[in-house]
C-alpha positions as CSV (number, residue, x, y, z in Angstrom):
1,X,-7.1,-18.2,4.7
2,X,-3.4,-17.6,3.0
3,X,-5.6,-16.2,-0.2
4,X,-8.0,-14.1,1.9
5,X,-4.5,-12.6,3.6
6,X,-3.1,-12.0,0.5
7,X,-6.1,-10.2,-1.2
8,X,-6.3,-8.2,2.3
9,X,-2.4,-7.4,1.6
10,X,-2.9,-6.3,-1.7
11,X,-5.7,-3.8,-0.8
12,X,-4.2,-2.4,1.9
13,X,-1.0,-2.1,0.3
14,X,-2.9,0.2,-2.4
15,X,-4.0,1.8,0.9
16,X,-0.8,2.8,2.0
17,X,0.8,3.2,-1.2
18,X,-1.3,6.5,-2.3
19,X,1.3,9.4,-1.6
20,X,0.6,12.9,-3.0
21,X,2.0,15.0,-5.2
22,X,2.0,18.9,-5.0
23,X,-0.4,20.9,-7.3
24,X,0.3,24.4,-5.9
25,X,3.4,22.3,-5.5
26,X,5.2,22.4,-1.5
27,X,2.6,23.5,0.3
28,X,-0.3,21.4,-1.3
29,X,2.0,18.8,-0.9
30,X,2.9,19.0,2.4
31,X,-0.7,19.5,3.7
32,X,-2.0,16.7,1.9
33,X,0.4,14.4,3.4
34,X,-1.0,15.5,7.1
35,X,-4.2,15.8,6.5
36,X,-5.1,12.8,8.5
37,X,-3.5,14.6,12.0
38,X,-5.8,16.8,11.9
39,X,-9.1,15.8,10.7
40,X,-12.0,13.2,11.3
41,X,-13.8,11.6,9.0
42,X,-16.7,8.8,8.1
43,X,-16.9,7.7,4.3
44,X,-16.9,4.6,2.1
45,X,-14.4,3.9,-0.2
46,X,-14.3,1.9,-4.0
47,X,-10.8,0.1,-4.8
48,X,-10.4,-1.5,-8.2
49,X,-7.5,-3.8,-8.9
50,X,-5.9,-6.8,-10.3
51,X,-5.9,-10.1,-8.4
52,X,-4.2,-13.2,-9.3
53,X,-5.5,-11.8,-13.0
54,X,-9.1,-10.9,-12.7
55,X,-9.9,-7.7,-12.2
56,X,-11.7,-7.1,-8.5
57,X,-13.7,-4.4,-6.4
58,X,-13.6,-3.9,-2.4
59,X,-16.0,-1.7,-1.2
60,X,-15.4,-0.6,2.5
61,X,-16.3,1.7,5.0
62,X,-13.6,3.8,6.8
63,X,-13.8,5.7,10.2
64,X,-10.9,7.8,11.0
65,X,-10.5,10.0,14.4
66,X,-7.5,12.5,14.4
67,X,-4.7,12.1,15.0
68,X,-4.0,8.0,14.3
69,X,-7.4,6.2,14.6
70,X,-8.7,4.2,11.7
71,X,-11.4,1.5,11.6
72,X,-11.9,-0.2,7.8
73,X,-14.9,-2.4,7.5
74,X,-15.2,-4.7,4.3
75,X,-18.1,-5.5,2.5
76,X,-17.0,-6.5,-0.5
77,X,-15.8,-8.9,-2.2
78,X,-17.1,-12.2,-0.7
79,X,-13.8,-13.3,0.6
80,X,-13.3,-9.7,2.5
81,X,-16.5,-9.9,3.7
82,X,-16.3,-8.9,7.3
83,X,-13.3,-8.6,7.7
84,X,-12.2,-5.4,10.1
85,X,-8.9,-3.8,10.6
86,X,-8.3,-1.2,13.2
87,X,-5.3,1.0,13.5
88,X,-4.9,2.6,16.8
89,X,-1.5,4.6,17.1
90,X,1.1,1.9,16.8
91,X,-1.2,-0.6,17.3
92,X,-2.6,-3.2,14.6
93,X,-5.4,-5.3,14.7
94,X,-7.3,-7.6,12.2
95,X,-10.9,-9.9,13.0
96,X,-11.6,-12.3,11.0
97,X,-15.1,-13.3,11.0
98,X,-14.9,-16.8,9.8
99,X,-12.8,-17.5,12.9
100,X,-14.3,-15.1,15.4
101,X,-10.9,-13.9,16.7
102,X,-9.0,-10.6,16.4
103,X,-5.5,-10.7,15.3
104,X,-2.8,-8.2,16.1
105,X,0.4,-7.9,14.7
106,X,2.9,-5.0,13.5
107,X,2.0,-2.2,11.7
108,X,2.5,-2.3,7.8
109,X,5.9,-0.3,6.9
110,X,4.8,2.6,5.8
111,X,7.6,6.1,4.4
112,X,7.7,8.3,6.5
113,X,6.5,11.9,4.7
114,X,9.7,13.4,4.4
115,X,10.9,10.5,2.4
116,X,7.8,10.2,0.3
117,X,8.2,14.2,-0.8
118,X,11.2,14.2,-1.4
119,X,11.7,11.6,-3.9
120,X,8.5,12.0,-5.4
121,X,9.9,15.8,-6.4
122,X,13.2,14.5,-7.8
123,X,11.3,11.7,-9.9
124,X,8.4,13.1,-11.1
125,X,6.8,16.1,-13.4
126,X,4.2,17.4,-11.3
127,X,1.3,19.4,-12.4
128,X,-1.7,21.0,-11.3
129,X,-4.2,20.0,-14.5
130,X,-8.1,21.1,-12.9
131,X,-10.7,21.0,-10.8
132,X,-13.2,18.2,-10.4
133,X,-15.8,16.7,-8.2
134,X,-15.7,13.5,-5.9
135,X,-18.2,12.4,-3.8
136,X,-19.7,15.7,-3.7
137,X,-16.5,17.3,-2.9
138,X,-14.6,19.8,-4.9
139,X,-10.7,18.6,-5.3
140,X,-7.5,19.6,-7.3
141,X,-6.0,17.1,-9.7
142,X,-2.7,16.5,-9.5
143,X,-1.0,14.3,-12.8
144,X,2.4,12.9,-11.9
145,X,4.6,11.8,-15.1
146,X,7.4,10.0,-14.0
147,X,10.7,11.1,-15.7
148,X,12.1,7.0,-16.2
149,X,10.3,5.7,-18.9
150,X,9.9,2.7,-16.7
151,X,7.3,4.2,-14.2
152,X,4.0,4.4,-14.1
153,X,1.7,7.6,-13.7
154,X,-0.5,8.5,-11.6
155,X,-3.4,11.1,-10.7
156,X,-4.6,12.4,-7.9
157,X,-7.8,14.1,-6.1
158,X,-7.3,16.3,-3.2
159,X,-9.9,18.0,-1.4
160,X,-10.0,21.5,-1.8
161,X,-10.8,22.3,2.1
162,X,-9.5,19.2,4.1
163,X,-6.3,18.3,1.4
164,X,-7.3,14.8,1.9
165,X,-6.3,12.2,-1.0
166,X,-10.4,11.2,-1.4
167,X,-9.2,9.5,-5.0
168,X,-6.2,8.2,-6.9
169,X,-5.4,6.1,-9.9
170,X,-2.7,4.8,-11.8
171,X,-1.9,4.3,-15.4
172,X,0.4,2.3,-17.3
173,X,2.5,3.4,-20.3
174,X,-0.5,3.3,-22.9
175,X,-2.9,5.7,-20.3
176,X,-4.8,2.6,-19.2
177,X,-5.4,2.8,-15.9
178,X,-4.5,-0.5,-14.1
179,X,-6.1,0.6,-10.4
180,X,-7.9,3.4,-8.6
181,X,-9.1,3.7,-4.9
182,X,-12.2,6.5,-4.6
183,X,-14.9,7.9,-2.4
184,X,-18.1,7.6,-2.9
185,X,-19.0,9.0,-0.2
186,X,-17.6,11.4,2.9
187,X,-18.6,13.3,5.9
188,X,-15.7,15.3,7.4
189,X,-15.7,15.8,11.2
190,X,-18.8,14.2,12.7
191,X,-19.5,14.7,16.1
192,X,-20.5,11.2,16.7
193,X,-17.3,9.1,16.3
194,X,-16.2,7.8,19.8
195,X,-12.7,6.1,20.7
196,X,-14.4,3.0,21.4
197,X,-14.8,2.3,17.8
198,X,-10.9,1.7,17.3
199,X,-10.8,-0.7,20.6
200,X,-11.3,-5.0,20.0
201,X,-13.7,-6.3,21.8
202,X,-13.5,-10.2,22.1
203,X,-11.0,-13.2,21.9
204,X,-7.3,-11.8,20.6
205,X,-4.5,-13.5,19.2
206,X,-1.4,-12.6,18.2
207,X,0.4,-12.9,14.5
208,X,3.2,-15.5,14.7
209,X,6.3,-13.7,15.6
210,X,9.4,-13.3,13.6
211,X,11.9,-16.1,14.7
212,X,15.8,-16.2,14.2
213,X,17.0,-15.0,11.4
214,X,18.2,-18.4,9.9
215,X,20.2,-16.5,6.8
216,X,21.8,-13.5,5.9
217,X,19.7,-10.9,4.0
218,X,20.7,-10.5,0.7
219,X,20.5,-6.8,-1.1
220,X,19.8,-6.1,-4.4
221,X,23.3,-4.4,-6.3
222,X,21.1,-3.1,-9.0
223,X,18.2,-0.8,-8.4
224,X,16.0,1.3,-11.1
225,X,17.0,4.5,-11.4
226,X,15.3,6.8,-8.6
227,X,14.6,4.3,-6.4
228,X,16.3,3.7,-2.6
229,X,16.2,1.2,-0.2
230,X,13.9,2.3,2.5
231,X,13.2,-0.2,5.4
232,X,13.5,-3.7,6.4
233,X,11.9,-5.3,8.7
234,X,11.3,-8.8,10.5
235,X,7.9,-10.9,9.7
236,X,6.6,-14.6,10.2
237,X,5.0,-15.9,7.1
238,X,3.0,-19.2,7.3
239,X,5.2,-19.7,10.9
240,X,8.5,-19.3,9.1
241,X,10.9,-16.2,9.6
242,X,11.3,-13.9,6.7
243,X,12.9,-10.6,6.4
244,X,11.1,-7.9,3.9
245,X,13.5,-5.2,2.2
246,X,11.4,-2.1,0.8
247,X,12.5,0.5,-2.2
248,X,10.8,3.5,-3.4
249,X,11.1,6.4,-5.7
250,X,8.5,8.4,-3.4
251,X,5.7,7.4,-5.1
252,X,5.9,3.5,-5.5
253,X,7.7,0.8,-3.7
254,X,9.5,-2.2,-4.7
255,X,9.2,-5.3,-1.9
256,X,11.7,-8.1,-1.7
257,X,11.0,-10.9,0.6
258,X,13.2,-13.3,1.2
259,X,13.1,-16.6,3.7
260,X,15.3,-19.6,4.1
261,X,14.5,-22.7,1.2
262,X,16.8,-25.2,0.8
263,X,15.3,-26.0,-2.8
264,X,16.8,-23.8,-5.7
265,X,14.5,-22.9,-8.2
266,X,14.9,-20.6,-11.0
267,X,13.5,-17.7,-11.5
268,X,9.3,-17.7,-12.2
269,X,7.5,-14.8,-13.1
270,X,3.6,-14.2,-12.2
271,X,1.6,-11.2,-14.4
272,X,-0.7,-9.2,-13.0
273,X,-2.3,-5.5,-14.2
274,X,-1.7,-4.2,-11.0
275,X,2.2,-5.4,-9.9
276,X,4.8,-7.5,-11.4
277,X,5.6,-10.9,-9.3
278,X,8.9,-13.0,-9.3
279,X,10.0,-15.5,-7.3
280,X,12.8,-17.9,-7.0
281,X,15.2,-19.2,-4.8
282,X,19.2,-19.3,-4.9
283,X,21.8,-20.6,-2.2
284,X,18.7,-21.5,0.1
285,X,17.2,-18.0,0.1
286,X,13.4,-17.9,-1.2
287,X,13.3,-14.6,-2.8
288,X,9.5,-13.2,-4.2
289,X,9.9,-9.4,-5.9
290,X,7.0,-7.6,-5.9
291,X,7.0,-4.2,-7.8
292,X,5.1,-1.7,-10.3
293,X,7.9,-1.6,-12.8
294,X,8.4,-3.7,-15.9
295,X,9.6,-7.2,-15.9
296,X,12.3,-6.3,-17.2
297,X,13.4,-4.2,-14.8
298,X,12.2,-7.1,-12.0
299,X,14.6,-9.6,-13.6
300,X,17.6,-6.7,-13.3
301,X,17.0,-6.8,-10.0
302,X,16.5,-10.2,-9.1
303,X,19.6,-11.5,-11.1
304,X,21.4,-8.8,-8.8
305,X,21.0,-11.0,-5.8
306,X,23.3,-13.8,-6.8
């Protein structure tokens, strides 16, 4: 289960993770960003990453209804297989087949628009480079080149008539591109999508709840350039009480979570295409660093928590 919740993290992290950047430049922007308040779709969607170093596909099906409704159903891969999650306003639900229970809990952090803009125009040469075709629909390409030579890039697909995001990827520093999320297919506004779709029907549970804060958050003294700290928040993880910091530079974040451990380790690192992974732990603090940025860069910030 603790891998299945971690692959379902790591997807719907790319999820939320897919900000915009402006072709026509503001306005595009803008619109892009609230595309979602005002239109309804049905479509399924292609996203190809990294996982514990293998390389892996989800294929899902996604029903949104204007202005905060979303239903994600996964088919793919095996160990997603199933697996629902429904977003209804502030509300956050996931159903876990295996276990025939639906399990709500807080809403992923997610930056607010203003926040995302922003940065994403003070950290980023933007530019409108064509036209192109995605699941049938035509779309503007957006390239973003990061100005630190310690970011990645990333494109971007946006629909010519809706300014929904209907693809994305990103590229390392040699044009590879290490993960991309796509539409294969989408119908805009169908008549037939009721509310009772984003409704659970059947046992509920509730995630474990945050318990005392046990330890004082530590913060990070050094930050890449560009990037800001932009949330924390309270979570239970495997029943004990963590605390999650998040940076970002508008168009990636950096995560930091950090939990009470009374063992000191030193500092491990963990490669992946898709994120860099450390963890370690100092003065009983477990601390795991989770970013898009180069180790070295990781290990900056980490040895700024002592």
């Amino acid at each position: 289960m603790i891998k299945v919740k971690a692959l379902l993290f790591t997807i719907l992290a790319l999820l939320a993770s897919s900000p915009v950047f402006p072709a026509d430049v503001k306005e595009l922007l803008h619109k892009a960003e609230v595309a979602e308040r005002y239109i309804s779709y049905r479509g399924m969607k292609v996203v190809t990453f990294d996982f514990g170093g293998n390389v892996t596909s989800a294929k899902f099906k996604i029903l949104h209804l204007q202005p905060d409704k979303t239903r994600t159903e996964f088919f793919t891969p095996c160990a997603l297989a199933g697996i629902i999650v429904i977003q209804n306003g502030d509300r956050f639900w996931k159903y876990y087949p295996k276990r025939e229970v639906w399990e709500e809990s807080p809403r992923p952090l997610i930056l607010p628009p203003d926040i995302v803009y922003d940065e994403a125009l003070h950290n980023y040469d933007l530019h409108l480079i064509g036209s192109d075709t995605v699941a049938g629909r035509p779309t503007h390409v957006v390239q973003a080149i990061p100005y630190s030579r310690f970011d990645t890039a990333r494109k971007v697909w946006i629909d010519k008539d809706y300014f929904l995001v209907v693809k994305s990827q990103v590229e390392n520093r040699r044009g590879e591109v290490v993960n991309s999320a796509a539409f294969t297919d989408i119908d805009y506004n169908p008549r037939d999508i009721e509310a009772s779709s984003f409704k659970v029907k059947g046992k509920v549970i509730q995630a474990p709840k945050p318990g005392y804060m046990n330890f004082d958050i530590v913060k990070p003294t050094y930050l890449p350039k560009g990037y800001k700290l932009t949330g924390v928040t309270r979570l239970s993880v495997n029943g004990r009480c963590s605390a999650h910091l998040q940076f970002s530079n508008g168009a990636y974040t950096i995560s930091m979570f950090e939990r009470k451990d009374p063992k000191d380790s030193a500092i491990k690192e963990i490669k992946s295409k898709v994120t860099n992974v450390f963890t370690w732990t100092r003065n009983g603090v477990r601390f795991t660093l989770m970013g898009d940025v180069p180790e070295s860069e990781l290990r900056k910030i980490a040895d700024s928590t002592k």
